[in-house]
MIDOSE-1310 file (N, C-alpha, C; in nm, 2 decimals, decimal comma, always signed):
residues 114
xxxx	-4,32/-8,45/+1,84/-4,25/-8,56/+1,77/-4,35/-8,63/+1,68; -4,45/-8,65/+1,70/-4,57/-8,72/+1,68/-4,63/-8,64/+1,47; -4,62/-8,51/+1,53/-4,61/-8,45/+1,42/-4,54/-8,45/+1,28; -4,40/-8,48/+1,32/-4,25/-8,48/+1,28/-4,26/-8,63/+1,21
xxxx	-4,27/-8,71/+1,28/-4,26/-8,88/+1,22/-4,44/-8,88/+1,12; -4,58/-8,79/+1,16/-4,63/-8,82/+1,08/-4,66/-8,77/+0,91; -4,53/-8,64/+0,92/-4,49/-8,57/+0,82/-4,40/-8,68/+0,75; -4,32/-8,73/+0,85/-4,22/-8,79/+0,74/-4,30/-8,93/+0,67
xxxx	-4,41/-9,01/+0,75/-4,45/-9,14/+0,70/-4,58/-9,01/+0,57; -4,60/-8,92/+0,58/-4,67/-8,87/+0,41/-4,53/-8,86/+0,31; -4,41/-8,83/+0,38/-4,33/-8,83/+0,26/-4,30/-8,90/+0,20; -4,30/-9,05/+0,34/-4,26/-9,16/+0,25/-4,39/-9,22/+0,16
xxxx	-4,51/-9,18/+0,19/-4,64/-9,23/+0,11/-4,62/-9,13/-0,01; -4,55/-9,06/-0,05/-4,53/-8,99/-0,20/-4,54/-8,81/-0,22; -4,62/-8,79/-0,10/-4,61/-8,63/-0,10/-4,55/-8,56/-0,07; -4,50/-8,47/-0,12/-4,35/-8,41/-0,09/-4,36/-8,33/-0,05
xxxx	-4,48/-8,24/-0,02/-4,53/-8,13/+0,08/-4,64/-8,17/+0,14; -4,61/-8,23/+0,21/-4,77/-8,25/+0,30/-4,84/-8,16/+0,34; -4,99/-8,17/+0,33/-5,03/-8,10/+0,42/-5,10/-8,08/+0,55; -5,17/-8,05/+0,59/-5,25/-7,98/+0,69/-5,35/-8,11/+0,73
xxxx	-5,39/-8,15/+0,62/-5,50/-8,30/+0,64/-5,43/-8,40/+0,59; -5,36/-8,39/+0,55/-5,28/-8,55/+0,52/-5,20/-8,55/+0,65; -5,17/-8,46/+0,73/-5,13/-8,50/+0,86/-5,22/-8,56/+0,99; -5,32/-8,50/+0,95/-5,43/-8,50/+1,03/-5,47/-8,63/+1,00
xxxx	-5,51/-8,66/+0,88/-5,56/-8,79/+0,86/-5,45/-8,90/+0,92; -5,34/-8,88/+0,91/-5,26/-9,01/+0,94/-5,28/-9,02/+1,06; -5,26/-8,91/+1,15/-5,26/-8,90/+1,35/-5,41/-8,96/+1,33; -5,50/-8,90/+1,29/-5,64/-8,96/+1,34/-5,67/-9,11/+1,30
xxxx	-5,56/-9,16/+1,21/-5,59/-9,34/+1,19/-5,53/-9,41/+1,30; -5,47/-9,34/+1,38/-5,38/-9,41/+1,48/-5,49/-9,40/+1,62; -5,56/-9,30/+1,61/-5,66/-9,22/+1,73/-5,58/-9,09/+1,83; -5,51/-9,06/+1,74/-5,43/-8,91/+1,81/-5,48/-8,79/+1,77
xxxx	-5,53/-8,68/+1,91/-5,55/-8,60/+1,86/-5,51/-8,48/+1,82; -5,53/-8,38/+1,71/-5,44/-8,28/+1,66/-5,43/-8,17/+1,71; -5,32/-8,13/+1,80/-5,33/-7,98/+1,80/-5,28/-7,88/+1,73; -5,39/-7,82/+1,68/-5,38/-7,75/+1,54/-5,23/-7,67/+1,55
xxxx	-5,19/-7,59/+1,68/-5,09/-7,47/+1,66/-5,00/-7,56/+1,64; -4,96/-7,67/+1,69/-4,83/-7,71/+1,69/-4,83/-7,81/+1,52; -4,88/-7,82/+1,51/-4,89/-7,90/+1,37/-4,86/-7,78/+1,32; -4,93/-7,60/+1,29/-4,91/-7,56/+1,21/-4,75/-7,48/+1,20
xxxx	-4,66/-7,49/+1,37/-4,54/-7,47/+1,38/-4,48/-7,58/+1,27; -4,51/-7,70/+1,33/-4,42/-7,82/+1,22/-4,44/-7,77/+1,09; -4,53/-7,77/+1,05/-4,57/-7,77/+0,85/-4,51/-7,60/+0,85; -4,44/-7,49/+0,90/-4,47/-7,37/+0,86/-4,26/-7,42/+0,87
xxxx	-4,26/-7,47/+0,97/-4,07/-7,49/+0,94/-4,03/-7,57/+0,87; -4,13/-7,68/+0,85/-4,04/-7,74/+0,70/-4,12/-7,76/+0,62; -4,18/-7,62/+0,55/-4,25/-7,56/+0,44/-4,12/-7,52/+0,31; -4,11/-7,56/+0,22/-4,04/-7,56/+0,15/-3,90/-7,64/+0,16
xxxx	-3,88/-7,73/+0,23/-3,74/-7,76/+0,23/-3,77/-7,94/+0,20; -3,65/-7,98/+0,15/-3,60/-8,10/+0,15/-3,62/-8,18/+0,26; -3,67/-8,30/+0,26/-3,70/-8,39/+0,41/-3,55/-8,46/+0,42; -3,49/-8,50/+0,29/-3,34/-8,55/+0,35/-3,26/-8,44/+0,37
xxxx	-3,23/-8,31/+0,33/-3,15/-8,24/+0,32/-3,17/-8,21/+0,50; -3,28/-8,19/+0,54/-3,31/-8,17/+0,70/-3,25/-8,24/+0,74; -3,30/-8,40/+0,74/-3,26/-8,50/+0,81/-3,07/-8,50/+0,81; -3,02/-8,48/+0,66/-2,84/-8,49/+0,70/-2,82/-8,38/+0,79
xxxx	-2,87/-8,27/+0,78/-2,82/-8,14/+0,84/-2,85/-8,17/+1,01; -2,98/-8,27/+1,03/-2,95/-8,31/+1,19/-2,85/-8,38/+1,19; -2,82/-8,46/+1,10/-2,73/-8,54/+1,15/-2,58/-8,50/+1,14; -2,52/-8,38/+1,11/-2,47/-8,31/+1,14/-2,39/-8,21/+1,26
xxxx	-2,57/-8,21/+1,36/-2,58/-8,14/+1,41/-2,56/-8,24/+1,57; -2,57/-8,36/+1,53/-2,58/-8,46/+1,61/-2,45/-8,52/+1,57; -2,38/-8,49/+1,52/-2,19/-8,53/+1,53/-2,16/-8,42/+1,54; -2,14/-8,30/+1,58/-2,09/-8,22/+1,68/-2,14/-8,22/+1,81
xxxx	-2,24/-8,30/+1,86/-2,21/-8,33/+2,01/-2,13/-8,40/+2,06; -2,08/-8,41/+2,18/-2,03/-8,50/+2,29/-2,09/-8,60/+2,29; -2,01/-8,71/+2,25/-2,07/-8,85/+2,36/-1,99/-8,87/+2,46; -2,08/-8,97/+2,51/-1,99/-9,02/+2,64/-1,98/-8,93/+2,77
xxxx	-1,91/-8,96/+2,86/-1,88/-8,90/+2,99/-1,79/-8,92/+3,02; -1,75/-8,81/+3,16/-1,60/-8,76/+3,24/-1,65/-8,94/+3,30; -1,55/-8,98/+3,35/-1,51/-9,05/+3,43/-1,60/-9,04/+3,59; -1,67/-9,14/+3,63/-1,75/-9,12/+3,74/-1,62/-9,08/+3,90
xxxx	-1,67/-8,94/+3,97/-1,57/-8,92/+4,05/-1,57/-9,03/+4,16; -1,44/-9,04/+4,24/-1,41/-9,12/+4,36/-1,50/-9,03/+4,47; -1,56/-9,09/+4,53/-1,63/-9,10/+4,66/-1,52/-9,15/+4,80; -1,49/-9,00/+4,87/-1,42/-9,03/+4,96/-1,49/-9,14/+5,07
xxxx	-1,45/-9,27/+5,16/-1,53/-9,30/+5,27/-1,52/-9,21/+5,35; -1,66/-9,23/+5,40/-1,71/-9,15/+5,56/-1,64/-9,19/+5,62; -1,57/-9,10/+5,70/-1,54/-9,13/+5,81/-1,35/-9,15/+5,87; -1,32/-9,13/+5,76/-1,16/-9,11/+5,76/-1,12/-9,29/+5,70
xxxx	-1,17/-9,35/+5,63/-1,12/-9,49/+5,54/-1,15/-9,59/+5,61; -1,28/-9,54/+5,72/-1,36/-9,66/+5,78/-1,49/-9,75/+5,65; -1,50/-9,76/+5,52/-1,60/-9,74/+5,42/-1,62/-9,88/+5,43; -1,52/-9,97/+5,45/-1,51/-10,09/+5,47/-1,59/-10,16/+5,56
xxxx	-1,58/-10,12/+5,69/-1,65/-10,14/+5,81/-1,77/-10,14/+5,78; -1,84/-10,01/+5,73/-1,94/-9,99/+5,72/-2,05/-10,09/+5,62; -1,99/-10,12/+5,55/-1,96/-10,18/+5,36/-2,03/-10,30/+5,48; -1,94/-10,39/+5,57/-1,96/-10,50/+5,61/-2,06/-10,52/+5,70
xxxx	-2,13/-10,43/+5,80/-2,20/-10,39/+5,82/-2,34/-10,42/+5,79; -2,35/-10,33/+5,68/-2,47/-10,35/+5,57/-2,51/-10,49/+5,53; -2,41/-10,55/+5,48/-2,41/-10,70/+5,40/-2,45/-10,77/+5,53; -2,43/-10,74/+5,62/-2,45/-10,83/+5,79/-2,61/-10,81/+5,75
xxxx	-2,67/-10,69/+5,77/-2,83/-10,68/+5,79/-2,91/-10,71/+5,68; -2,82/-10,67/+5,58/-2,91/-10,77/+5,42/-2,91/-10,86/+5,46; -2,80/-10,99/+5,50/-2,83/-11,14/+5,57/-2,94/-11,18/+5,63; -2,91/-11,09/+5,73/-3,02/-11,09/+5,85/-3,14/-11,07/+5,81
xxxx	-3,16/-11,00/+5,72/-3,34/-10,97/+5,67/-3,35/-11,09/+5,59; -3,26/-11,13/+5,54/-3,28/-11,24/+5,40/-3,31/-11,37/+5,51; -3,25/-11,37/+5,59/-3,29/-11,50/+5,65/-3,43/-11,47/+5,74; -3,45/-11,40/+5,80/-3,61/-11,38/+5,88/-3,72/-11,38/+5,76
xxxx	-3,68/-11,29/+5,62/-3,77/-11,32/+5,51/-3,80/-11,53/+5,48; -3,65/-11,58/+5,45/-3,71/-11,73/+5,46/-3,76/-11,79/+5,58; -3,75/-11,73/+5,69/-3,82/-11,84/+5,80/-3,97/-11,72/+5,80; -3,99/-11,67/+5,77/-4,12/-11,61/+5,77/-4,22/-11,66/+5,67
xxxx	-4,13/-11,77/+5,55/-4,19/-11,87/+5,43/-4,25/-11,96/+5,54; -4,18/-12,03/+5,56/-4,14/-12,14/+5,63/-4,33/-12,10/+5,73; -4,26/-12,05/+5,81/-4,42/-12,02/+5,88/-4,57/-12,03/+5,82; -4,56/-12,02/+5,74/-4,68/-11,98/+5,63/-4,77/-12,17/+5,61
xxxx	-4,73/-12,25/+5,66/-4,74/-12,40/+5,64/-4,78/-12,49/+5,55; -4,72/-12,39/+5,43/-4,75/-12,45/+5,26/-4,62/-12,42/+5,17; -4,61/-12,54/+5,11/-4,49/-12,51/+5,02/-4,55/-12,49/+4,87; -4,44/-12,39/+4,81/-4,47/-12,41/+4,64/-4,54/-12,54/+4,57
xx	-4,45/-12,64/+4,61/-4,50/-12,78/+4,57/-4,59/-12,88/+4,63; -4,65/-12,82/+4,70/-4,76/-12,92/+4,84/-4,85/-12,92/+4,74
């Protein structure tokens, strides 16, 4: 990606074919370093083409995806429609820790504002 956005900031600096060290140069002002094969993947596929004609044709290709999602499924309760019980349960021992967590403040024999 790194490649990709520093091809496009030479196109927008005026060159319309970047190259090889005007990519290099821009990664190395940032302190990134180049690895040559994959730079020469990027500059060897969009070697000749249009940087907007690319960009609409992703964007294209990115409105024939799906958005969104199915509907999150129902989760049967355990236990034959005891989920409730359980449910109550829980909330009991969250209390129960929440209150031993404040008296375990309390112990400490300093307040925030002392």
């Amino acid at each position: 990606m790194r490649y990709v956005a520093a091809y496009l900031l030479a196109v927008l600096g005026g060159k319309s074919s970047p190259s090889q060290t005007d990519i290099e140069k821009i990664l190395s002002s940032v302190g990134i370093e180049v690895d040559a094969e994959k730079l020469k993947k990027v500059l060897s596929s969009l070697n000749g083409k249009n940087v907007e004609e690319v960009i609409a044709q992703g964007r294209e290709n990115l409105c024939s995806m799906p958005v969104g999602g199915a509907a999150a499924p129902v989760v049967a309760a355990p236990g034959g429609g005891t989920g409730g019980a359980v449910a109550e349960e829980k909330k009991e021992e969250k209390k129960a820790s929440k209150e031993e967590s404040e008296s375990e403040d309390e112990d400490m024999g300093f307040g925030l504002f002392d």
